[in-house]
C-alpha positions in Angstrom: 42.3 -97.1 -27.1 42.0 -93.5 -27.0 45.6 -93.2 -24.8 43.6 -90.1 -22.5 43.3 -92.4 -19.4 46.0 -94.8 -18.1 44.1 -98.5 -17.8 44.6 -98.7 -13.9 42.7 -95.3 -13.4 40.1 -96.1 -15.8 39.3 -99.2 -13.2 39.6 -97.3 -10.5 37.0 -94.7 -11.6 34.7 -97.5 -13.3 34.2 -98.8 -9.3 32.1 -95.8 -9.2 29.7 -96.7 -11.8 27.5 -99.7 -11.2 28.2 -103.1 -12.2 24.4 -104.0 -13.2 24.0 -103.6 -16.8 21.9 -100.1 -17.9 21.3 -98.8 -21.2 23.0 -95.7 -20.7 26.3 -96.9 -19.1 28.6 -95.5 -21.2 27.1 -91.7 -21.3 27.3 -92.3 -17.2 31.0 -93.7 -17.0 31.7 -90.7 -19.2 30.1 -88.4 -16.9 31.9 -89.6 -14.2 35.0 -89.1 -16.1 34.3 -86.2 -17.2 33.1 -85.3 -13.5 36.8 -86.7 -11.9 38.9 -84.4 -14.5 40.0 -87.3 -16.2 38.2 -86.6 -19.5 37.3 -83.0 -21.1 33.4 -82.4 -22.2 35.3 -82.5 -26.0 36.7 -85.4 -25.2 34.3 -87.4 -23.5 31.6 -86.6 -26.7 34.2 -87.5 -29.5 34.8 -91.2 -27.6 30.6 -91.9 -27.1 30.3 -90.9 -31.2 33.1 -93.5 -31.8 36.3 -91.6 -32.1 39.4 -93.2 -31.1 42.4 -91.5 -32.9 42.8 -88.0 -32.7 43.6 -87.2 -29.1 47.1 -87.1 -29.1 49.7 -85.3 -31.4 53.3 -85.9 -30.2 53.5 -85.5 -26.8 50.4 -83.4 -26.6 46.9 -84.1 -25.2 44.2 -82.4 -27.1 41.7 -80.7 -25.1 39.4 -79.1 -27.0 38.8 -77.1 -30.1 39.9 -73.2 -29.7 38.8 -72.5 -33.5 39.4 -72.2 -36.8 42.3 -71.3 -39.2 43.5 -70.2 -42.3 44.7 -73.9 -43.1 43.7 -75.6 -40.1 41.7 -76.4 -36.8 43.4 -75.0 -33.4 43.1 -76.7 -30.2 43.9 -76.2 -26.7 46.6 -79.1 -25.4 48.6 -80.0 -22.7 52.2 -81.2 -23.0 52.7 -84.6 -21.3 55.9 -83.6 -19.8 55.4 -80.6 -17.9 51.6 -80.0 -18.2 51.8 -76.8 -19.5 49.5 -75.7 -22.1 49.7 -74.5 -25.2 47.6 -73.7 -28.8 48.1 -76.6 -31.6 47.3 -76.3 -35.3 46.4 -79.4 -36.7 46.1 -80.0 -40.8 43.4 -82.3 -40.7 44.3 -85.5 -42.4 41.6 -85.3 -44.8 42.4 -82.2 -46.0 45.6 -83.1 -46.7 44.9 -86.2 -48.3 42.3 -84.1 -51.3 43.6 -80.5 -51.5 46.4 -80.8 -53.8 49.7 -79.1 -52.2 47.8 -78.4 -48.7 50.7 -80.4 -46.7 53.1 -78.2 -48.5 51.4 -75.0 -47.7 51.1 -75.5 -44.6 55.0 -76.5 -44.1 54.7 -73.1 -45.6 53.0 -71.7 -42.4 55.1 -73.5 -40.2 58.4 -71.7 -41.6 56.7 -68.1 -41.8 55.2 -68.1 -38.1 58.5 -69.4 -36.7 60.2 -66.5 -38.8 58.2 -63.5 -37.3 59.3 -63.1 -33.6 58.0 -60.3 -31.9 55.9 -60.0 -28.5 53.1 -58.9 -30.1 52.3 -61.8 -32.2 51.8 -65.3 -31.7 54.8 -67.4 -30.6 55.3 -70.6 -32.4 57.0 -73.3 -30.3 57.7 -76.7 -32.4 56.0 -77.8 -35.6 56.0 -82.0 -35.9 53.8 -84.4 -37.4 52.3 -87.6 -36.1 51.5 -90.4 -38.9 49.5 -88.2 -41.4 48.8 -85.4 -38.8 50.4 -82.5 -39.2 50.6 -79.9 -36.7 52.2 -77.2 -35.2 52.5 -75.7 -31.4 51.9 -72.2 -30.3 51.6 -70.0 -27.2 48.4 -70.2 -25.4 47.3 -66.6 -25.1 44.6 -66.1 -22.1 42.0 -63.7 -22.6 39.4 -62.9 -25.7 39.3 -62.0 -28.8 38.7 -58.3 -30.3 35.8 -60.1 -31.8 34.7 -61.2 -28.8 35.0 -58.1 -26.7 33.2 -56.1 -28.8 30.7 -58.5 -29.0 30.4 -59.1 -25.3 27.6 -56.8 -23.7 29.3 -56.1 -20.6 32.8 -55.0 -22.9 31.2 -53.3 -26.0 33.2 -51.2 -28.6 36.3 -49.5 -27.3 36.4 -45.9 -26.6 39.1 -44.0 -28.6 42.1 -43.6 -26.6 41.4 -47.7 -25.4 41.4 -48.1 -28.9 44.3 -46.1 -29.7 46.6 -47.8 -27.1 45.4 -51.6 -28.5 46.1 -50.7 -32.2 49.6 -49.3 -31.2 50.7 -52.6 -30.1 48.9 -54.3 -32.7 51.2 -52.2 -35.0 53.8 -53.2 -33.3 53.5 -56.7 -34.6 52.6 -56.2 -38.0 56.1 -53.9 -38.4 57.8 -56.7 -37.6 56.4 -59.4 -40.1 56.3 -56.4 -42.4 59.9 -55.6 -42.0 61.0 -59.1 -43.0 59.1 -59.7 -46.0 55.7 -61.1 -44.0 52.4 -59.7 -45.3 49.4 -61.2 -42.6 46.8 -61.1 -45.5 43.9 -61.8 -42.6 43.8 -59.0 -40.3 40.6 -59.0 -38.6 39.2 -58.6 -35.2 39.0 -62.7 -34.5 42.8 -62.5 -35.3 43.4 -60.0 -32.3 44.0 -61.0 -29.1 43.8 -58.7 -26.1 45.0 -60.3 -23.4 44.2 -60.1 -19.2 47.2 -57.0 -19.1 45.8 -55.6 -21.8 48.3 -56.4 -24.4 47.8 -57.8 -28.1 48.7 -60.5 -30.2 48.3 -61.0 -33.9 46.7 -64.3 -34.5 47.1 -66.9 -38.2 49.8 -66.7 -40.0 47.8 -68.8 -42.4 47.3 -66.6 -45.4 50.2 -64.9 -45.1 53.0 -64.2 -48.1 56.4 -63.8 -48.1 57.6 -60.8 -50.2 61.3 -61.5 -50.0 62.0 -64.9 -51.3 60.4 -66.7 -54.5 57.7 -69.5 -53.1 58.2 -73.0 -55.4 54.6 -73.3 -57.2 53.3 -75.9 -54.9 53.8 -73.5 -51.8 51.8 -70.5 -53.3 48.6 -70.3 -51.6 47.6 -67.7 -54.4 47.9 -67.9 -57.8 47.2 -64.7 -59.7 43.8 -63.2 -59.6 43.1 -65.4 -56.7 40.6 -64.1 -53.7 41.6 -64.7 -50.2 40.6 -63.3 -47.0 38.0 -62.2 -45.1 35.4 -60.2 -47.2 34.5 -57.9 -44.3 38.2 -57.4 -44.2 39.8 -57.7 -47.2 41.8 -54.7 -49.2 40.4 -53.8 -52.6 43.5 -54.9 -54.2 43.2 -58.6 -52.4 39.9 -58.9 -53.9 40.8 -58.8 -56.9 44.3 -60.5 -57.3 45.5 -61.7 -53.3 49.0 -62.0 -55.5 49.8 -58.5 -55.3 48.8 -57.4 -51.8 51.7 -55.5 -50.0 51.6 -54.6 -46.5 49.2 -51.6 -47.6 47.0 -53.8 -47.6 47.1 -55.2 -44.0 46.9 -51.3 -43.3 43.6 -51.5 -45.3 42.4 -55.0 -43.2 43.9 -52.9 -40.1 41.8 -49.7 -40.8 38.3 -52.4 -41.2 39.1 -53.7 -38.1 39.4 -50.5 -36.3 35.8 -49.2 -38.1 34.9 -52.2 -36.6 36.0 -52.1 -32.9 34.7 -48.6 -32.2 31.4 -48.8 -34.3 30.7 -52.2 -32.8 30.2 -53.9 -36.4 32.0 -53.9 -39.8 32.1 -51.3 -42.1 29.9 -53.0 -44.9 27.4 -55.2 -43.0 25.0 -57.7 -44.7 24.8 -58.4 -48.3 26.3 -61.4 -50.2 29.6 -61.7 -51.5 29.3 -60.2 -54.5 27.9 -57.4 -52.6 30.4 -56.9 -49.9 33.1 -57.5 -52.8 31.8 -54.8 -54.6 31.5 -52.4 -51.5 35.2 -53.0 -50.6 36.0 -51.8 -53.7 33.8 -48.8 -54.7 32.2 -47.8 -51.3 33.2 -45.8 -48.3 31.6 -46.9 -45.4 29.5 -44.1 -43.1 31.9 -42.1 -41.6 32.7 -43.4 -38.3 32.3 -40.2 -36.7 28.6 -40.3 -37.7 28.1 -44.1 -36.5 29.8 -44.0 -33.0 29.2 -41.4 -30.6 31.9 -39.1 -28.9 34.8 -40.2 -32.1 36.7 -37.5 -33.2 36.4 -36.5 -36.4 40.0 -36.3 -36.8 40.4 -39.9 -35.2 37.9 -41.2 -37.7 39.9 -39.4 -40.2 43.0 -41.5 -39.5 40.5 -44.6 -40.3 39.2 -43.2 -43.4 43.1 -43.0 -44.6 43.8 -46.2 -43.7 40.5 -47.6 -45.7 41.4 -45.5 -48.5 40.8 -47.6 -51.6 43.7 -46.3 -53.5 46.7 -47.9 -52.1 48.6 -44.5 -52.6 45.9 -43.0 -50.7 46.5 -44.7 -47.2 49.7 -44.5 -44.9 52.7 -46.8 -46.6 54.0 -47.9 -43.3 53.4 -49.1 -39.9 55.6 -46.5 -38.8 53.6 -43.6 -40.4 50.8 -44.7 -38.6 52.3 -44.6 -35.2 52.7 -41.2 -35.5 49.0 -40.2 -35.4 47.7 -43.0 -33.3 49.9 -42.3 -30.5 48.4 -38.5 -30.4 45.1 -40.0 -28.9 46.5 -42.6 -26.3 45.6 -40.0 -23.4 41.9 -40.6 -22.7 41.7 -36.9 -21.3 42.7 -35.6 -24.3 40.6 -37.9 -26.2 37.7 -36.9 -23.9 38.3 -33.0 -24.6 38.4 -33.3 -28.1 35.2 -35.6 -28.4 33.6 -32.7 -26.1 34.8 -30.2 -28.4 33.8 -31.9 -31.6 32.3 -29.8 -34.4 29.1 -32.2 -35.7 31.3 -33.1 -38.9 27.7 -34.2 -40.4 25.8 -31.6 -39.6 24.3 -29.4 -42.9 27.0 -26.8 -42.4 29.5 -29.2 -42.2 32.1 -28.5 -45.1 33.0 -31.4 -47.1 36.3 -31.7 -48.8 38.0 -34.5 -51.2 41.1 -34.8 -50.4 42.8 -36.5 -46.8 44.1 -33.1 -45.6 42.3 -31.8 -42.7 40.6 -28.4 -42.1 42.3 -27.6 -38.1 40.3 -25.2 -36.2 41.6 -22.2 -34.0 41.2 -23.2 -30.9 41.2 -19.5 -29.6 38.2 -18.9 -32.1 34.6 -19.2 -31.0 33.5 -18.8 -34.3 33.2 -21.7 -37.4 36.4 -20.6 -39.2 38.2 -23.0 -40.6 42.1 -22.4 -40.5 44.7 -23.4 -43.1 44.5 -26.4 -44.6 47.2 -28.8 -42.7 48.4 -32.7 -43.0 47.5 -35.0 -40.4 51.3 -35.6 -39.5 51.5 -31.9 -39.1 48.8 -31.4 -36.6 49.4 -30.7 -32.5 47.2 -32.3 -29.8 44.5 -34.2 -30.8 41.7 -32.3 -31.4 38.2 -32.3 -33.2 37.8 -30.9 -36.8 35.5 -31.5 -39.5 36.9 -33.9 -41.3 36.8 -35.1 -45.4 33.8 -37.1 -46.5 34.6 -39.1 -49.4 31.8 -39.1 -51.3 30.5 -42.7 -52.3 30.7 -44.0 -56.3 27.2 -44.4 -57.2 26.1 -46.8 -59.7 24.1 -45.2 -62.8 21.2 -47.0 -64.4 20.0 -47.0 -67.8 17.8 -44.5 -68.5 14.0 -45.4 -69.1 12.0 -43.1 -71.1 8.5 -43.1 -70.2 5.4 -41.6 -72.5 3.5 -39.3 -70.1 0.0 -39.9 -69.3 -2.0 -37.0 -70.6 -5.5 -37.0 -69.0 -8.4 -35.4 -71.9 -10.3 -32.4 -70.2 -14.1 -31.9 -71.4 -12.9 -29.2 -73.6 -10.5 -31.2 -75.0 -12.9 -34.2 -75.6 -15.6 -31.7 -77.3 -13.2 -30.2 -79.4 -12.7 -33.9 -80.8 -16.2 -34.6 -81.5 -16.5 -31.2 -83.4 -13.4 -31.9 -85.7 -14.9 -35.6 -86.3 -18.0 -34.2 -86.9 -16.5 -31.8 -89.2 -14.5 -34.1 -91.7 -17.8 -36.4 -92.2 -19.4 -33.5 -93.2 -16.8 -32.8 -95.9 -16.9 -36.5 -97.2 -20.7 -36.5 -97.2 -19.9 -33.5 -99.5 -17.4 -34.8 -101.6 -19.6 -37.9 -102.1 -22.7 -35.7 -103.1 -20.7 -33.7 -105.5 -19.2 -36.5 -107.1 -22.8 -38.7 -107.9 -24.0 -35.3 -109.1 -21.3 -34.4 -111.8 -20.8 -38.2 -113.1 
């Protein structure tokens, strides 16, 4: 028995089905389940393929599957007492049962996300276990993912100050796990919620790492020079040790994800992962003001910082990032500075190597460039040719090649002539020779 359907109401709804035997009975008293709100489509396919553990965890009913996490599947349930619903984790008992130290782990996740409280992430609720099922229960957050919105072709990617706005609260969030030791470690735009009101939540604790304590050995979810993360995400530093990653590094994952939600795609598309690894970690992406239209270039500069590969390089805290985001929150302003913008790629476009940016006069119709200036230090948000790092390229071996020479007819007689010429002086030597010996 499945326990989704008290006995009496499962005869009452089978008087709907017909008694004489068909070969499809059970898809049709499923349907009709299904059809009376007794069963969910999840449900009702799960019990026809043979299931019948796995529906209920505690005092929740399972629903159906939301998606996938850093240690575990994530489904929509309802609690039994109250009927109010709510996202569970679930470690599947497999995987608990042949990954060595995965119930341990994700004990591990259980403490972290109950640590980080903050209305910005993802509220956990209770953590339990049922037999060998262990689970834990979150908020249910309505609405879609950035992933999804982005995706969607009636939202598409965000326009700068919408962008602006999101990424301030997703900041927000990440301070707070930041601030006690919490580095996310999987920032990415299936990770973000925006919600109906248009608020965010940070998503998956799963991969995250606790700076302030020492983890026992069979907690760590990294060992050193470990990879974790999402490649299209990932800091430079995580791909090649996930040990060290500070919360620089979720300001590199943050940075991705912004590329990401105005451009309408990650910054390194396609490729394998050696590829993408290598990108992550030697590249620059295009510039984001030459990918999406109407972006600042002094917006996209504040994305370039965040992606810079140095660690160094990029802002060291949430906080410092505030500070520049929330200059572009006003869509007018955003709106006059995208009209304004000088063509940052244009072939007079002066390129620079450092993250200071070039400010224009604003009372100056001409392209001079005032006093270099820090981001922090500029007014209003306005447009301004910003740096272009220039992309590492690979070298390659050098080949040398013999040229092709091609014989003119001059050439080719003068050959026949100098042939000609040395036969005649052995024919001589020969003659010479008979006649003196």
């Amino acid at each position: 028995m499945t326990g989704l359907v008290e006995p009496r109401e499962l005869a009452r709804l089978r008087a709907g089905v017909p008694e004489t035997p068909v070969e499809n009975a059970a898809e049709r008293l499923a349907q009709v389940l299904v059809d009376r709100g007794a069963l969910t489509s999840y449900q009702a396919r799960k019990i026809l393929s043979g299931a019948t553990r796995g529906f209920v965890l505690g005092d929740y009913r399972l629903l159906k599957p939301l998606g996938q996490g850093g240690m575990g599947k994530v489904f929509l349930a309802v609690r039994g007492r109250d009927g109010k619903r709510f996202a569970v984790k679930v470690l599947p008992p497999k995987r608990a049962t042949e990954e060595e130290n995965a119930v341990a782990r994700f004990r591990r996740e259980m403490e972290l996300s109950q640590r980080v409280q903050h209305p910005n992430v993802a509220r956990t609720i209770d953590v339990g276990h049922d037999g060998d099922a262990y689970f834990m229960v979150m908020e249910y957050i309505e609405g879609e993912s950035l992933y999804d919105v982005v995706k969607d072709p009636r939202g598409g990617p965000l326009r700068v100050d919408e962008a602006a706005r999101f990424f301030l609260k997703v900041v927000d969030g990440l301070e707070a796990a930041h601030e006690i030791g919490v580095v996310h470690r999987d920032i990415k735009p299936s990770n973000l919620m925006l919600t109906p009101n248009g608020d965010a939540k940070i998503l998956d604790l799963g991969l995250a790492h606790a700076h302030t304590d020492d983890e026992p050995d069979e907690v760590r979810l990294t060992r050193p020079n470990t990879v974790i993360g999402t490649l299209d995400y990932a800091s430079p530093e995580q791909l090649g040790d996930a040990a060290v990653a500070d919360r620089r590094s979720d300001l590199y994952s943050l940075g991705c994800t912004m590329y990401f939600a105005i451009a309408g795609h990650a910054p390194f598309e396609g490729g394998d992962v050696v590829n993408k690894i290598f990108k992550q970690r030697m590249e620059d992406p295009v510039p984001l003001e030459r990918v999406a239209t109407g972006v600042p270039a002094a917006f996209a500069a504040i994305v370039r910082k965040l992606m810079a590969k140095p660690p160094a390089e990029r802002y060291q805290t949430c906080d410092e990032l505030r500070v520049d985001l929330k200059r572009w929150t006003d869509p007018a302003a955003a709106r006059r500075a995208a009209e304004k913008r000088a063509p940052a790629h244009s072939k007079t476009a002066v390129e620079h190597d450092n993250d200071e940016i070039p400010w224009p006069d604003e009372d100056d119709d001409d392209d001079l460039i005032a006093p270099v200036v820090s981001i922090r230090d500029l007014g209003d948000a306005e447009p301004t040719p910003a740096p272009i790092r220039r992309n590492l390229k690979t070298t390659r071996a050098a080949r040398v090649v013999a040229p092709l020479h091609r014989t003119s007819a001059g050439d080719g007689a003068w050959l026949y002539k100098f042939i000609a010429l040395v036969l005649f002086i052995g024919l001589v030597v020969i003659v010479v020779g008979t006649f003196l010996f």
